[in-house]
Rosetta silent file (secondary structure, phi, psi, omega in degrees, C-alpha in Angstrom):
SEQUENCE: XXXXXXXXXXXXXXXXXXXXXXXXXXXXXXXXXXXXXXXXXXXXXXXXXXXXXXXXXXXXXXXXXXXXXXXXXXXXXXXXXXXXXXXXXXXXXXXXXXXXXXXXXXXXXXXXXXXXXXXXXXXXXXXXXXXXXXXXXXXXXX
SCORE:     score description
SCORE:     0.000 S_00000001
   1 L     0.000  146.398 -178.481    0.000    0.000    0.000 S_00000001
   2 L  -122.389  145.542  170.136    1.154    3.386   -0.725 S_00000001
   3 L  -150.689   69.304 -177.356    0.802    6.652    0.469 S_00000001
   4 L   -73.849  -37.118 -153.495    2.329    9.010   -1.594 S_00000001
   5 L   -86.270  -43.444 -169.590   -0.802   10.716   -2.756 S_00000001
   6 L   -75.751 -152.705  158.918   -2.131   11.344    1.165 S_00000001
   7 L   -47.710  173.840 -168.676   -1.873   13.199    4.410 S_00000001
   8 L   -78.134  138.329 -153.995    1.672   13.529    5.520 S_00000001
   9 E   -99.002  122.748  165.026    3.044   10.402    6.763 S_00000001
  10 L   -95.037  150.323 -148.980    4.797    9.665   10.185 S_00000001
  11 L  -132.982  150.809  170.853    7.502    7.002    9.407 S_00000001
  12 L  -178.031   93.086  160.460    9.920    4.896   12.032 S_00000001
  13 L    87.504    6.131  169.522   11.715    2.306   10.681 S_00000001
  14 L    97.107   15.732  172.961   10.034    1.849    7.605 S_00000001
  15 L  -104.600   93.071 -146.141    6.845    1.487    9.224 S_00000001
  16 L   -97.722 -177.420  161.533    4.601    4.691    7.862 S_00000001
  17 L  -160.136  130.131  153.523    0.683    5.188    9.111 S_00000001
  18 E   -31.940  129.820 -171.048   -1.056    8.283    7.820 S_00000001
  19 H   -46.064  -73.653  162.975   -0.967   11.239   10.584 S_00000001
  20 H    -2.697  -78.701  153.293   -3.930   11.654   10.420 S_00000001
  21 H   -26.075  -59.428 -150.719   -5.065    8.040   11.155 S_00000001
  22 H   -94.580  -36.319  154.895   -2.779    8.023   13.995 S_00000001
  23 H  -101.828    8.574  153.361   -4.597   10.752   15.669 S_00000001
  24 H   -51.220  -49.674 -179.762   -7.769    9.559   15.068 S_00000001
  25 H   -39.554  -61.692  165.856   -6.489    6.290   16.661 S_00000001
  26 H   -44.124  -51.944 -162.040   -5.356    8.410   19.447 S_00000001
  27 H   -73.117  -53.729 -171.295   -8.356   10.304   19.998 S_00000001
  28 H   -52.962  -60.549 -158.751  -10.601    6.950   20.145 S_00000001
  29 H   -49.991  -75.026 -167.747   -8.314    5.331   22.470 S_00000001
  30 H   -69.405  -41.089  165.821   -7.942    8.065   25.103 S_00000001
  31 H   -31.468  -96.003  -56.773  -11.851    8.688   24.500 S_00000001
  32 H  -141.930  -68.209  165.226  -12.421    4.867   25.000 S_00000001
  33 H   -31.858  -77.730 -130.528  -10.245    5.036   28.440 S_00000001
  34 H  -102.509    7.386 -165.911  -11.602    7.704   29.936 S_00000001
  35 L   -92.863  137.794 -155.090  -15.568    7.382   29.063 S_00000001
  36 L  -162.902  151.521  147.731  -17.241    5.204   31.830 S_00000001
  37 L   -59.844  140.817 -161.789  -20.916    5.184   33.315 S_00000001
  38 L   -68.625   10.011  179.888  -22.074    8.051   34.779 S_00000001
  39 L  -104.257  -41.366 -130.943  -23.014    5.838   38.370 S_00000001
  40 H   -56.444  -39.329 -157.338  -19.815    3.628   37.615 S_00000001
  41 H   -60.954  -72.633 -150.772  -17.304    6.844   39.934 S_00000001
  42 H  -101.986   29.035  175.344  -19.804    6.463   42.573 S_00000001
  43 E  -134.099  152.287 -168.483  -21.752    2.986   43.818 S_00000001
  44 E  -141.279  119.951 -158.815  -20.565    0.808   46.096 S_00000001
  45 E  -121.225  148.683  170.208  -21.693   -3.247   46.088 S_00000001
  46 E  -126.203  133.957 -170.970  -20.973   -5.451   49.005 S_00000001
  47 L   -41.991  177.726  177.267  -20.710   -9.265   47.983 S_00000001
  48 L  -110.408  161.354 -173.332  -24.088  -10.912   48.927 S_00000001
  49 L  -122.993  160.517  164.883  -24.556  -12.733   51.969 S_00000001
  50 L  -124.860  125.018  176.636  -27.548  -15.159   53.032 S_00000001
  51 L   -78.526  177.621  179.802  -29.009  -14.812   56.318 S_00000001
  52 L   -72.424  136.296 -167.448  -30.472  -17.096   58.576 S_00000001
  53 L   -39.972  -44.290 -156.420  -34.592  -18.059   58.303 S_00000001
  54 L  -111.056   26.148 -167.006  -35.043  -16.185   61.706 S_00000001
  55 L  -120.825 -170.659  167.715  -32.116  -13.400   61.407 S_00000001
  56 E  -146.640 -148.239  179.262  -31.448  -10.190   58.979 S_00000001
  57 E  -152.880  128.977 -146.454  -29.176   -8.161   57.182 S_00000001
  58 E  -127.095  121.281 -178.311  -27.962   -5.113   58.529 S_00000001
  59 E  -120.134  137.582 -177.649  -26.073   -2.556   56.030 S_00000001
  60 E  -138.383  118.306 -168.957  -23.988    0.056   57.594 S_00000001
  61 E   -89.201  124.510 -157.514  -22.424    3.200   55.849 S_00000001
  62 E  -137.095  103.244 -170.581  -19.601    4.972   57.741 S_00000001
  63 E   -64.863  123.690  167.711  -18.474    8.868   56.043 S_00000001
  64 L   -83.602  -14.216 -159.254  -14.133    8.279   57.137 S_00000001
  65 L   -59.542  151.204  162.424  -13.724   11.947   55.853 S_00000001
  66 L  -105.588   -1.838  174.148  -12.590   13.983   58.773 S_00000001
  67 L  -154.990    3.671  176.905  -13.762   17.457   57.237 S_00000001
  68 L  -115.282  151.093 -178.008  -16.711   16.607   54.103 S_00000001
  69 L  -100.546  169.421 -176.776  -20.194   15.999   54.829 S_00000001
  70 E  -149.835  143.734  165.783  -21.394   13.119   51.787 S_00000001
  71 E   -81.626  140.246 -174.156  -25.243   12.211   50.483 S_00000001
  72 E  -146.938  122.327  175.749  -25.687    9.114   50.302 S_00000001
  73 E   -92.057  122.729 -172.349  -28.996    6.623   48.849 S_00000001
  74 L  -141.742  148.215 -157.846  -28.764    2.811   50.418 S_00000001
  75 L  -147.486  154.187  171.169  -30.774   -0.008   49.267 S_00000001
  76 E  -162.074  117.729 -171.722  -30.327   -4.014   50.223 S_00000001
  77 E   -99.079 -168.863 -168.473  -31.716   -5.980   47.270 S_00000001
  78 E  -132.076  173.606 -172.334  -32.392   -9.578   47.036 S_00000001
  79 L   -76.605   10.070 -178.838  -30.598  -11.913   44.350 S_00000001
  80 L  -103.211    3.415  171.455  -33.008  -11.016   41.589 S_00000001
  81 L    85.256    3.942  171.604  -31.936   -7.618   41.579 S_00000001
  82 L   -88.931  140.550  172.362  -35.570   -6.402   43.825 S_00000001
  83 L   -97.970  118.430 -171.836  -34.910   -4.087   46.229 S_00000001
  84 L   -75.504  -13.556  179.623  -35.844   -5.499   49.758 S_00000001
  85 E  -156.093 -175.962 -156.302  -35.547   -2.321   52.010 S_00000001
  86 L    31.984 -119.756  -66.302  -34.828    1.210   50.668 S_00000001
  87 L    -3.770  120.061 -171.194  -33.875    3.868   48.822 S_00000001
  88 L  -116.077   71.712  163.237  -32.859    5.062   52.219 S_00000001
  89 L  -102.401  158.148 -177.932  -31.415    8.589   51.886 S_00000001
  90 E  -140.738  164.860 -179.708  -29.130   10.447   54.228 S_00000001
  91 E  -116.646  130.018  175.678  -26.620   12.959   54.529 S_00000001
  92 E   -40.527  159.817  115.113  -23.629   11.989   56.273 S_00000001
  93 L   -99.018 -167.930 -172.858  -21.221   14.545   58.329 S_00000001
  94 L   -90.595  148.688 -145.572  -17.967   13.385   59.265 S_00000001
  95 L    23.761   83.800  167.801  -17.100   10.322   60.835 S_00000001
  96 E  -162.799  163.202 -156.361  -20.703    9.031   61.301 S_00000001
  97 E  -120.459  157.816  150.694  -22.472    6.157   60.501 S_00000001
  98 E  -151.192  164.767 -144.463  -26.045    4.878   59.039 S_00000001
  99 E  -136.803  140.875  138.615  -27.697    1.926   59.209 S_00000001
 100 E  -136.477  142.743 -155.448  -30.647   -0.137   57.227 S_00000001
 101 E  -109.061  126.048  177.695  -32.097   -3.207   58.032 S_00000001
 102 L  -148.034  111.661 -172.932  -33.957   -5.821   56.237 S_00000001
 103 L   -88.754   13.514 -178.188  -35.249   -8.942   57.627 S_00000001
 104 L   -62.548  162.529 -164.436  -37.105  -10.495   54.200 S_00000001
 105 L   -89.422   -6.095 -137.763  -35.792  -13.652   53.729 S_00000001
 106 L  -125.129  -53.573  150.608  -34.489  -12.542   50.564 S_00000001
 107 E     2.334   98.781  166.543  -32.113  -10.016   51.586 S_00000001
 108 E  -149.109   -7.229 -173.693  -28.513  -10.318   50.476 S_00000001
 109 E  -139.553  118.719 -161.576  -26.475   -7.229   49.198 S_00000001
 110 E   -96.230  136.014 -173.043  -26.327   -3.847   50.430 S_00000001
 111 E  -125.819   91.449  159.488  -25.784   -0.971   47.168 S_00000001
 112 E  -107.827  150.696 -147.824  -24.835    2.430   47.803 S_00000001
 113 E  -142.692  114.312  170.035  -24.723    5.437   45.559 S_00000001
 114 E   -84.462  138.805 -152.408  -23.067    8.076   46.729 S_00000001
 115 E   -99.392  -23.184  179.124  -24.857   11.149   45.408 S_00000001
 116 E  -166.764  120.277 -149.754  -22.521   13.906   46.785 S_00000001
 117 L   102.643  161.002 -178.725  -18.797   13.964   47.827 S_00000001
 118 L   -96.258  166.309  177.698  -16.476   11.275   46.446 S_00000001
 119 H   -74.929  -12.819 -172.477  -16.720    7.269   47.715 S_00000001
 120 H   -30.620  -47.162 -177.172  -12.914    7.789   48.564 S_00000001
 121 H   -91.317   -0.214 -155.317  -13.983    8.115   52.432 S_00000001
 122 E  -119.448  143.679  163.874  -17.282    5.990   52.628 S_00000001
 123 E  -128.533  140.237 -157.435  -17.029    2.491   53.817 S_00000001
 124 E  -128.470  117.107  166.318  -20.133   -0.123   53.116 S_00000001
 125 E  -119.004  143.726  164.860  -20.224   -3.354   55.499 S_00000001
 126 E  -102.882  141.998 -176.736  -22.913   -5.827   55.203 S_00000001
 127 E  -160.682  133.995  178.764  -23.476   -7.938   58.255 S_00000001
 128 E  -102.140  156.900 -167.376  -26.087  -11.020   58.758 S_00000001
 129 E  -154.846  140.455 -177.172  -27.428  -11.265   62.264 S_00000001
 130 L   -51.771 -154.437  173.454  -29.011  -13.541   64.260 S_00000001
 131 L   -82.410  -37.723 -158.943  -32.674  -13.520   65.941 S_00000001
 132 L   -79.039  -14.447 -159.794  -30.690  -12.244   69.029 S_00000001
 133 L    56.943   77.316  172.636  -28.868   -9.568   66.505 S_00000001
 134 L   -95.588  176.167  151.850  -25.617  -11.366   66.991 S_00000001
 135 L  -109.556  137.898 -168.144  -23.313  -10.741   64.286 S_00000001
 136 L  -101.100  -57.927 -166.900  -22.817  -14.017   62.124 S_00000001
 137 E  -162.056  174.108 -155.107  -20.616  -12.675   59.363 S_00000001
 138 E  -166.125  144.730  146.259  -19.827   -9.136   57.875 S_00000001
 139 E  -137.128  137.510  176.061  -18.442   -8.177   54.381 S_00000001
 140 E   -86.686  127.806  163.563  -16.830   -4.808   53.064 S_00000001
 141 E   -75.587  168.426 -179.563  -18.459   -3.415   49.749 S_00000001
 142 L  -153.212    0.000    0.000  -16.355   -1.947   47.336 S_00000001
């Protein structure tokens, strides 16, 4: 292939591409990188857990910031993607926590979407709990 007749050619080693091309390429690329879902920056999933017939599932949101206050919407779905307790929102100040609870049977993953402030400082635990509200087992979202 030849490309005497086109745009001006960048060349290295006898290997030419059209300029052009090559910042098209470029353009896509870093485009392609940096383009994401507009939720993707800010929710936070905690693995699912399954509680016990007579127990529940307790999701607790903790702002770490030491000087930002953060909004925050919390939900704890079931494995079909239904949401078993929330949208629950609240706004955070710093270092403080909030808690929702959901004893459906169903229960298994706590989702939070932080709505304002970055997730940098928020930490999402899930924790199943007995009848007695024992703690059985806990996971960190991410």
């Amino acid at each position: 292939m030849s490309f005497e007749n086109s745009a001006p050619t960048s060349c290295s080693k006898g290997n030419c591409m059209p300029t052009r091309l090559l910042g098209t390429l470029t353009i896509a690329t870093v485009f392609l990188l940096i383009a994401t879902p507009a939720d993707a920056g800010r929710r936070i999933v905690t693995p699912s857990l399954f509680p016990k017939a007579d127990g529940f599932v307790s999701c607790r949101v903790n702002n770490a910031s030491a000087s930002k206050t953060i909004d925050i919407e919390v939900s704890i779905y079931d494995l079909n993607g239904n949401i078993t307790e929330g949208p629950n929102a609240a706004s955070l100040p710093p270092d403080r926590n909030f808690v929702i609870n959901s004893s459906d049977n169903d229960a298994r993953q706590c989702v939070v979407e932080v709505m304002k402030g970055g997730k940098k400082n928020v930490r999402v635990s899930l924790s199943i709990l007995d009848a007695s509200a024992q703690t059985i087992a806990a996971v960190s979202g991410y």
